[in-house]
N, C-alpha and C positions, 0 to 999 in steps of 0.2 A: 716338188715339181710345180712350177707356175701354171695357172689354169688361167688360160688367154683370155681376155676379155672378148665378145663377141660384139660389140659394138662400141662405137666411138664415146657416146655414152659413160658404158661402162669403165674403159680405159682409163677415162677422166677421173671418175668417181674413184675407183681403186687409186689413183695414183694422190689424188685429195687425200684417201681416208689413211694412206701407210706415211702422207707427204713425203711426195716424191715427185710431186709435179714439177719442182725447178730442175730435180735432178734430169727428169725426162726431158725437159727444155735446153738444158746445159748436153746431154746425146745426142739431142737433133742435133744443136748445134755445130758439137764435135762431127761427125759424122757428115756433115752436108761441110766443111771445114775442110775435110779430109780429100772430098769431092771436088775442093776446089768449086762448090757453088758459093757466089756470094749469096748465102741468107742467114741470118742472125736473129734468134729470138729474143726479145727481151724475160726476164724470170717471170715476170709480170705478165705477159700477155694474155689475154682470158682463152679461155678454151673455144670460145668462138670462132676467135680470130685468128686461131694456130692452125684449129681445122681449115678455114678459110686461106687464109695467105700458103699453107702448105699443099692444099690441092691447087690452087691456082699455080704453084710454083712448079708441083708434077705434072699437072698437065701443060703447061709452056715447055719444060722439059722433052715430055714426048714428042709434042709437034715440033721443035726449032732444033734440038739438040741431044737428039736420039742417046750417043754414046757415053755422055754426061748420063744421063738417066741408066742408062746401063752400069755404067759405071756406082751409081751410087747405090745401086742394089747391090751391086757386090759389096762393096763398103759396109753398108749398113746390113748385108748378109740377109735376106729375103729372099725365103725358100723359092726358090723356080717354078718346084713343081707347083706352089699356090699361085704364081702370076700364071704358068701357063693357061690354068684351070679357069681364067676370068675371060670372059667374052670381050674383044677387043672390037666389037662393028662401032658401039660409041665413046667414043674418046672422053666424053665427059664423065661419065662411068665409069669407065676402065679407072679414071684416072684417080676417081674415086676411092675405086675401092682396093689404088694401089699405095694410097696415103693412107687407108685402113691398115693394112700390112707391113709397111713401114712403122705405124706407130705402135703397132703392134707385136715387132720386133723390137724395139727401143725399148717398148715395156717392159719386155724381157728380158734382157741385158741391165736395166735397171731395177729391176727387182729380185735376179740373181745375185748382185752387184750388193745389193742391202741384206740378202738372206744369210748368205755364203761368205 
């Protein structure tokens, strides 16, 4: 059983230490692909930047294009009951820490993906 990373941080570090960060780069990918969002990561991209450009991209998501964002939770399958549980008054928040749970969903799927 995979033992979730609890912060962004951490995410990063595990997916360095098993390398698995492309692969985790290569599921966003897929996954936002599937959604029909144009966003592409390079393998490359630092973990700065990923966190960056992917909140920016969930939060334009939520304000412009609601169903798409719904949509790509289904997709990338993020439990419901953890988005209802986030306080939704500030958007840049929410949005936050709905890119937390996304990538920490991914994580998951890729580290099953390499276990199993």
């Amino acid at each position: 059983m995979v033992n979730l990373p609890i912060s962004y941080d951490e995410l990063i570090q595990k997916a360095n230490d098993l390398n698995l960060y492309c692969k985790l780069i290569n599921q966003l990918n897929k996954d936002f692909g599937l959604a029909n969002i144009q966003l592409e990561f390079d393998e490359t991209v630092l973990p700065t930047s990923l966190k960056l450009i992917l909140h920016e991209t969930i939060y334009k998501l939520i304000q412009e294009k609601f169903m798409e964002y719904l949509n790509l939770l289904y997709i990338i399958d993020v439990p419901e009951k953890k988005v209802k549980q986030l306080d939704s008054h500030d958007m840049v928040e929410l949005s936050e820490h709905i890119t937390f749970l996304i990538l920490q969903r991914e994580w998951q799927k890729v580290w099953y993906r390499n276990n199993y």
